[in-house]
PQR file with spaces between the fields and no chain letter, atoms N, CA, C, O and H, PARSE charges and radii, in Angstrom:
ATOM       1  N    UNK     1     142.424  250.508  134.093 -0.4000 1.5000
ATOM       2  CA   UNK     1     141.080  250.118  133.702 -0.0000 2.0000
ATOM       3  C    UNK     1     140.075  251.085  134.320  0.5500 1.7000
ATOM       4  O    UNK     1     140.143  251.391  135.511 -0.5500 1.4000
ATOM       5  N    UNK     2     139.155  251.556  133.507 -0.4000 1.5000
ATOM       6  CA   UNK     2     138.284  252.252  134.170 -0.0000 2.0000
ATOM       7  C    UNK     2     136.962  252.039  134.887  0.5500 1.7000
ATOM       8  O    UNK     2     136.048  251.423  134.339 -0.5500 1.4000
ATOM       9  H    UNK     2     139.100  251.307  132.540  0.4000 1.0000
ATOM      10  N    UNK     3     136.870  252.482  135.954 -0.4000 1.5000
ATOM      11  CA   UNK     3     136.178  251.981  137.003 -0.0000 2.0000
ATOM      12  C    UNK     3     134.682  251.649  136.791  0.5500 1.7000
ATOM      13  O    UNK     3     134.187  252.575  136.149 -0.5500 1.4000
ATOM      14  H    UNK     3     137.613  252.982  136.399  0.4000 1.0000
ATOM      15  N    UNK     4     133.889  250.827  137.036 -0.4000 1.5000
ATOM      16  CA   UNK     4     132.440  250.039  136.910 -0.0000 2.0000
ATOM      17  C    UNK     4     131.635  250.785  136.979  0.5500 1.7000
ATOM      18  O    UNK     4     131.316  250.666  138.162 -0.5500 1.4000
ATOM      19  H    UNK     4     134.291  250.074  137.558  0.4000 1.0000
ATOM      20  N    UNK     5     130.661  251.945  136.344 -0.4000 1.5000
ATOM      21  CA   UNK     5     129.711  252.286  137.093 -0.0000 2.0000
ATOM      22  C    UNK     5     128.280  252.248  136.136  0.5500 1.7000
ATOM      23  O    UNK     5     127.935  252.794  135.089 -0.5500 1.4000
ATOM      24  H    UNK     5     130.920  252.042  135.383  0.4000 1.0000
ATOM      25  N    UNK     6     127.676  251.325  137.066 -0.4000 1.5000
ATOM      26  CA   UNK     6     126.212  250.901  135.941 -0.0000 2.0000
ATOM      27  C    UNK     6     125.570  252.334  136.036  0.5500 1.7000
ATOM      28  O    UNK     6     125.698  253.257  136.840 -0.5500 1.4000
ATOM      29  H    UNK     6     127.957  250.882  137.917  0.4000 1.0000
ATOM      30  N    UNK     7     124.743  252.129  134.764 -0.4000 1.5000
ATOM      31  CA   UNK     7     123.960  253.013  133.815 -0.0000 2.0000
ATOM      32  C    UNK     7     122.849  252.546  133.612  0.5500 1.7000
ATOM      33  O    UNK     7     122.919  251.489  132.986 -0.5500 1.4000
ATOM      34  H    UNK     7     124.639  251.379  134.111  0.4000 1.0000
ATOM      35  N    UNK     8     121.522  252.957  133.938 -0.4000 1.5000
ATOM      36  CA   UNK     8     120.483  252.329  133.878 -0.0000 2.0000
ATOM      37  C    UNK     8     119.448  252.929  132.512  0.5500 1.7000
ATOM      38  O    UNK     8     118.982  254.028  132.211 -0.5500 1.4000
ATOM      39  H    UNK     8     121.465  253.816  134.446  0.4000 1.0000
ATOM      40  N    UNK     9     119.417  251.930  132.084 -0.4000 1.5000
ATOM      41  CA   UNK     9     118.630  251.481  130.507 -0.0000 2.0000
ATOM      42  C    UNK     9     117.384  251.608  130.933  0.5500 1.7000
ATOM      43  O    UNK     9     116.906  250.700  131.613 -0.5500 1.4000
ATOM      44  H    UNK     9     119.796  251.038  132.328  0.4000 1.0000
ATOM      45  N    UNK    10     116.562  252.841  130.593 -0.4000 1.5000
ATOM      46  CA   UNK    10     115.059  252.793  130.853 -0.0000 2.0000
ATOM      47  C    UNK    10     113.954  251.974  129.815  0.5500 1.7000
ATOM      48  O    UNK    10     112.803  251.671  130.128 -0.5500 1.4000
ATOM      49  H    UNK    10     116.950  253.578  130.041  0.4000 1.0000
ATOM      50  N    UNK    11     114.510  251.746  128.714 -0.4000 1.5000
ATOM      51  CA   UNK    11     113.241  250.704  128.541 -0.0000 2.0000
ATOM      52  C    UNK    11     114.007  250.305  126.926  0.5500 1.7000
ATOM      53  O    UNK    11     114.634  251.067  126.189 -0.5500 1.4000
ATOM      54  H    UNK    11     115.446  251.992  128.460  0.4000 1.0000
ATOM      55  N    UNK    12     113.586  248.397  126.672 -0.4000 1.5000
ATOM      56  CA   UNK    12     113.802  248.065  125.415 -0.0000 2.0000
ATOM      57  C    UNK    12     112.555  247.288  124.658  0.5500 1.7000
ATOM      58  O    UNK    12     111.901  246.357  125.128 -0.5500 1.4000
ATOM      59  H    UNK    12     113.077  247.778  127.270  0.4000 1.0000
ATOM      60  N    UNK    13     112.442  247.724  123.753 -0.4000 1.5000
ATOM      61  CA   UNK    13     111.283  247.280  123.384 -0.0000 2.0000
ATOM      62  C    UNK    13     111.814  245.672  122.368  0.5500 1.7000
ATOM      63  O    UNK    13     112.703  245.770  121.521 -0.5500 1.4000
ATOM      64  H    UNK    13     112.973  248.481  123.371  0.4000 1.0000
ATOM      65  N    UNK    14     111.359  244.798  122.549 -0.4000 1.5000
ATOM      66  CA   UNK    14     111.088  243.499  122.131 -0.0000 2.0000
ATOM      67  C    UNK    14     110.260  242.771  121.756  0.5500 1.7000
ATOM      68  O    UNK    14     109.287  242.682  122.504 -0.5500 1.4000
ATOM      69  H    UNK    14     110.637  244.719  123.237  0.4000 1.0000
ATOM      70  N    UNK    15     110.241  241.880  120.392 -0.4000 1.5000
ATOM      71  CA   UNK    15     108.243  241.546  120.239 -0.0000 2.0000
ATOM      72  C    UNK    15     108.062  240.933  121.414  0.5500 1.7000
ATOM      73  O    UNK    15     108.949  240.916  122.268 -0.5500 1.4000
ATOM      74  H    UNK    15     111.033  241.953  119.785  0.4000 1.0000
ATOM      75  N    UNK    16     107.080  240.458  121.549 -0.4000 1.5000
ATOM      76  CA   UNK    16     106.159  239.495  122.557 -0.0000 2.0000
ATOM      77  C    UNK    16     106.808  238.244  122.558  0.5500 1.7000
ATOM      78  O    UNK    16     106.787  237.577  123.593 -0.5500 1.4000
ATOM      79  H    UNK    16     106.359  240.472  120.856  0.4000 1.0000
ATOM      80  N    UNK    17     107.420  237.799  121.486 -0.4000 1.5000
ATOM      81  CA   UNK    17     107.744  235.807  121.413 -0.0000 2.0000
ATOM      82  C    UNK    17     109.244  236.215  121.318  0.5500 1.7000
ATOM      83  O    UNK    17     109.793  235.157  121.013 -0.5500 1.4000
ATOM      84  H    UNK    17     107.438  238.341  120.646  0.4000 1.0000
ATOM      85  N    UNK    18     110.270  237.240  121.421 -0.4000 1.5000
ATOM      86  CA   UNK    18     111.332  237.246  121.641 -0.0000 2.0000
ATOM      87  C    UNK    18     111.406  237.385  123.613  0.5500 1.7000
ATOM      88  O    UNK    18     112.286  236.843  124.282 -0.5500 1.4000
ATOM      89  H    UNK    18     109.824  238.100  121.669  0.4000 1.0000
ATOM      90  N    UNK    19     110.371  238.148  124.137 -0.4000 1.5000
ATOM      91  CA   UNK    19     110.166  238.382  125.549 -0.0000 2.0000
ATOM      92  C    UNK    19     110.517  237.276  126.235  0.5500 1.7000
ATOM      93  O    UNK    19     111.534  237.162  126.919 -0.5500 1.4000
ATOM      94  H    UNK    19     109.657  238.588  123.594  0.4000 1.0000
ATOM      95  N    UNK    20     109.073  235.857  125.931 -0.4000 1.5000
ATOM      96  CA   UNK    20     109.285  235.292  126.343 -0.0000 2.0000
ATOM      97  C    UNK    20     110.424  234.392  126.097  0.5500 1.7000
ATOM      98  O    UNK    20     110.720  233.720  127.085 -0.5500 1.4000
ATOM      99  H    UNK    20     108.246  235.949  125.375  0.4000 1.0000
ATOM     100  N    UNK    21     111.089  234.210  125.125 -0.4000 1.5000
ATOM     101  CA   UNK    21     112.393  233.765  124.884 -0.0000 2.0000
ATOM     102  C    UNK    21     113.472  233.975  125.881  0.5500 1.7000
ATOM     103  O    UNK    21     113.788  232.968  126.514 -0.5500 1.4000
ATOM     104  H    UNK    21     110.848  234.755  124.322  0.4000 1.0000
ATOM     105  N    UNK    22     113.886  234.698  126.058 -0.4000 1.5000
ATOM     106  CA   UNK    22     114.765  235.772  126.737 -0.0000 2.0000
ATOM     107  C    UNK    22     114.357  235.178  128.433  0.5500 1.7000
ATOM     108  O    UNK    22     115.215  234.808  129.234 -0.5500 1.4000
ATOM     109  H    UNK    22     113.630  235.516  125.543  0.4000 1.0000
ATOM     110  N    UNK    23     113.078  235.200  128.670 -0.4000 1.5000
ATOM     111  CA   UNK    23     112.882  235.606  129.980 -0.0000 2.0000
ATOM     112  C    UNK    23     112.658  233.797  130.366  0.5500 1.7000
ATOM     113  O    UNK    23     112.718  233.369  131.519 -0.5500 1.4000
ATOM     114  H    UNK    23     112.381  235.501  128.020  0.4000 1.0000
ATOM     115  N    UNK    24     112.441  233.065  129.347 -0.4000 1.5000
ATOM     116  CA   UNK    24     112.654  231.532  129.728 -0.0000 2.0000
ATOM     117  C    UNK    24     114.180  231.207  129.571  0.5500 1.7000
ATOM     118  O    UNK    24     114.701  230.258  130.156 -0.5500 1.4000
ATOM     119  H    UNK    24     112.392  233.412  128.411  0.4000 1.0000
ATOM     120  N    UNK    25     114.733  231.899  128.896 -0.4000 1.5000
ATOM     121  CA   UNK    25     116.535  230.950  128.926 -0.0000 2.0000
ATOM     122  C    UNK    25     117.309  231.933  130.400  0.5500 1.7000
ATOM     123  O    UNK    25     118.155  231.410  131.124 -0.5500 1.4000
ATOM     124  H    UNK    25     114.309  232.670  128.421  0.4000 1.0000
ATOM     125  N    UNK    26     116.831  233.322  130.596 -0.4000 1.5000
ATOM     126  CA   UNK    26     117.397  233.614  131.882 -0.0000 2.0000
ATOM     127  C    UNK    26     117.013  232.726  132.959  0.5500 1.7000
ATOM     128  O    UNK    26     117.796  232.395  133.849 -0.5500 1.4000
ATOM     129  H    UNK    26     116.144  233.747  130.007  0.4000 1.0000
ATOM     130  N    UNK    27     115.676  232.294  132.873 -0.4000 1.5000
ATOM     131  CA   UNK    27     115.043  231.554  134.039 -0.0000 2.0000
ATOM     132  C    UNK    27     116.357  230.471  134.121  0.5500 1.7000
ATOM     133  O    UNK    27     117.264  230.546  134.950 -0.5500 1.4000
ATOM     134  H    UNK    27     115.040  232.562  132.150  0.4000 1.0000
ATOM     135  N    UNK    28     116.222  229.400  133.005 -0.4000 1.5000
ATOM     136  CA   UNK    28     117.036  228.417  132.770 -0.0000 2.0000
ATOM     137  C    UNK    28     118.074  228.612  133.233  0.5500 1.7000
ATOM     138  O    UNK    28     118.492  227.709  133.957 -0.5500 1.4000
ATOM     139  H    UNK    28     115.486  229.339  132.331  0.4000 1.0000
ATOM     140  N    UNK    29     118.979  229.863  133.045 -0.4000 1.5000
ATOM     141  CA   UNK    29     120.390  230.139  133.525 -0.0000 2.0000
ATOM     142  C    UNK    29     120.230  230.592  135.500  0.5500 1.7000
ATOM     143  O    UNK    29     121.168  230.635  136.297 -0.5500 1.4000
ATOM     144  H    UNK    29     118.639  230.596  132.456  0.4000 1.0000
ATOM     145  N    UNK    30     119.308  230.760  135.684 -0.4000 1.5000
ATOM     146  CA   UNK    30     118.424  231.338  137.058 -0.0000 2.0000
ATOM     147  C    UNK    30     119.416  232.341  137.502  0.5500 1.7000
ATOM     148  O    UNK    30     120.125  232.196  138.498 -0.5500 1.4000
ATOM     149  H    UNK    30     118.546  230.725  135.037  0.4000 1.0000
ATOM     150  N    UNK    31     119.434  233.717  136.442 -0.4000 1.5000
ATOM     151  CA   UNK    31     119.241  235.145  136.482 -0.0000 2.0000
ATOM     152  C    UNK    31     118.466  235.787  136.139  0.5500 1.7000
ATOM     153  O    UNK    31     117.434  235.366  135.616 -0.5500 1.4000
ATOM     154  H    UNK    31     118.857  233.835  135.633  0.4000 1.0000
ATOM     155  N    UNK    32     118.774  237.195  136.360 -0.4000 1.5000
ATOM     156  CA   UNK    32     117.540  238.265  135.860 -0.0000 2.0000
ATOM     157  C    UNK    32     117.750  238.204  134.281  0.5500 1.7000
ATOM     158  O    UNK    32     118.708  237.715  133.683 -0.5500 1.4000
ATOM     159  H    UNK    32     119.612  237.538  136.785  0.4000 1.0000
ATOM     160  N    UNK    33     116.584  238.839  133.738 -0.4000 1.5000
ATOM     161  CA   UNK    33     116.335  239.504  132.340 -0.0000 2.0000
ATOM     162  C    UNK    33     117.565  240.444  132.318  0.5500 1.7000
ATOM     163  O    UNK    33     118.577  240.172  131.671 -0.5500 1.4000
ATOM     164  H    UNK    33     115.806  239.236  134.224  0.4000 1.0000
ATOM     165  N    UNK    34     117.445  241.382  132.941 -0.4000 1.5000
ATOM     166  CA   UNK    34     118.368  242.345  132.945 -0.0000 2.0000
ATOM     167  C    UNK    34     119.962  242.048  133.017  0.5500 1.7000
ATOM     168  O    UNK    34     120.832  242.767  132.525 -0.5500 1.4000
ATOM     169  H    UNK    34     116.623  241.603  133.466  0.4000 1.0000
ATOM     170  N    UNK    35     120.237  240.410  133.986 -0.4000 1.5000
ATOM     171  CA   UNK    35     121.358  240.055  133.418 -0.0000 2.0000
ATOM     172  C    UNK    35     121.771  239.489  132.033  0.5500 1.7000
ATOM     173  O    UNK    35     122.966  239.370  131.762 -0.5500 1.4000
ATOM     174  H    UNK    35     119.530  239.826  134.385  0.4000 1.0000
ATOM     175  N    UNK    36     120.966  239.198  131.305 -0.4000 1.5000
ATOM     176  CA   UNK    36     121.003  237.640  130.985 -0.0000 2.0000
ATOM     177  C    UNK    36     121.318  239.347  129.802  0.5500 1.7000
ATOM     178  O    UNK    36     122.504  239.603  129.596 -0.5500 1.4000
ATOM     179  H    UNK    36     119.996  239.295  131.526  0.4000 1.0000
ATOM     180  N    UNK    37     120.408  240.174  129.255 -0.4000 1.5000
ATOM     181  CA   UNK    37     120.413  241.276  128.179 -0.0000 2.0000
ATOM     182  C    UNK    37     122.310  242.263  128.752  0.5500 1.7000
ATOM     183  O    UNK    37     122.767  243.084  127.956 -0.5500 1.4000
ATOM     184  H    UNK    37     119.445  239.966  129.423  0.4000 1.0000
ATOM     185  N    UNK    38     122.937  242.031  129.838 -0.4000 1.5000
ATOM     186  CA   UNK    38     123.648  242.969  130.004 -0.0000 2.0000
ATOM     187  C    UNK    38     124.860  241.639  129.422  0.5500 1.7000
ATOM     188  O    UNK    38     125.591  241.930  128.476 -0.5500 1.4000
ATOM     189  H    UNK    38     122.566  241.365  130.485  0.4000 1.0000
ATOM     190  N    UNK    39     124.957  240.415  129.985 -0.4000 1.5000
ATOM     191  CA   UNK    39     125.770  239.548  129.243 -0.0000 2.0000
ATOM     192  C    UNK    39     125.754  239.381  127.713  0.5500 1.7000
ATOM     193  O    UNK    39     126.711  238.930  127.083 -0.5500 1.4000
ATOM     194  H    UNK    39     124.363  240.178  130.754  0.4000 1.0000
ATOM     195  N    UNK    40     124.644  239.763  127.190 -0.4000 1.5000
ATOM     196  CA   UNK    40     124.997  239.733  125.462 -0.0000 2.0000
ATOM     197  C    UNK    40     125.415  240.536  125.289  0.5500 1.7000
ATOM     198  O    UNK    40     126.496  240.501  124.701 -0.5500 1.4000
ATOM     199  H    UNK    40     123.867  240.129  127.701  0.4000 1.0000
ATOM     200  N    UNK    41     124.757  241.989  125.742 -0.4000 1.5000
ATOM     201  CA   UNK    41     125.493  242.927  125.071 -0.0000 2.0000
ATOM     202  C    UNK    41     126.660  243.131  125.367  0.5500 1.7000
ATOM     203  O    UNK    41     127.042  244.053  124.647 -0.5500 1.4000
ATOM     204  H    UNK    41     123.879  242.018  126.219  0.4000 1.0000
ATOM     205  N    UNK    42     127.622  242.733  126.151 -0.4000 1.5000
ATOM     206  CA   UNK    42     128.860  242.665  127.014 -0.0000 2.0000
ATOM     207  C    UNK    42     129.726  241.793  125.786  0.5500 1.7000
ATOM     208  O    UNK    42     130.863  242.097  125.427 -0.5500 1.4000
ATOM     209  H    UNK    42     127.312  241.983  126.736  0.4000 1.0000
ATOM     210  N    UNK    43     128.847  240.539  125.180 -0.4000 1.5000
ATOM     211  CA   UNK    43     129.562  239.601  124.642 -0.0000 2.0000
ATOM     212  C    UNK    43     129.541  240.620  122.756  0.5500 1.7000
ATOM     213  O    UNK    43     130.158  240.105  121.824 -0.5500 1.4000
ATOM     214  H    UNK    43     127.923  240.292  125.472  0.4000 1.0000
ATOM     215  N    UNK    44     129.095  241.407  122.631 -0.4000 1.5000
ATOM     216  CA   UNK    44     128.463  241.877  121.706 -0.0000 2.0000
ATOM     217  C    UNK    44     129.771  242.862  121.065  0.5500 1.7000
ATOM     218  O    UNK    44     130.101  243.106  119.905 -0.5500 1.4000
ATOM     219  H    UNK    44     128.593  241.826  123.388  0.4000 1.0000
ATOM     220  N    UNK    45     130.417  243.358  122.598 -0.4000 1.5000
ATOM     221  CA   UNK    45     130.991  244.742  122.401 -0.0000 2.0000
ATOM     222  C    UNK    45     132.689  244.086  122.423  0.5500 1.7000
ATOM     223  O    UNK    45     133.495  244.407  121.550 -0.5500 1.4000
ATOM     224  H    UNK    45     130.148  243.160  123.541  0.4000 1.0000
ATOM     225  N    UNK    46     132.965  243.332  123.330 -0.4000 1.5000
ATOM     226  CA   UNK    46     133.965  242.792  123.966 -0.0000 2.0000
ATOM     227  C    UNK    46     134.483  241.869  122.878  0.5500 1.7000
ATOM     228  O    UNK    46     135.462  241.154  123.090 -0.5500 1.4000
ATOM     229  H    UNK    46     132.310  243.071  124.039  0.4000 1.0000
């Protein structure tokens, strides 16, 4: 398996009412944005 090494995503653009979407169901899950966007796309690819 090849070894973990994060890659940092400089910017995604999202409307305004998907933002707050996103950034209220991470709250809910109580992670970051940045997790909550690296678990979909994880679930996306996988």
């Amino acid at each position: 398996m090849q070894e973990y090494k994060p890659t940092r995503l400089t910017s995604i653009r999202l409307p305004e009412s998907l933002h707050r979407k996103a950034k209220a169901e991470a709250a809910n899950q109580g992670i970051s944005l940045s997790k909550l966007i690296t678990q979909s796309i994880e679930r996306m690819v996988n």
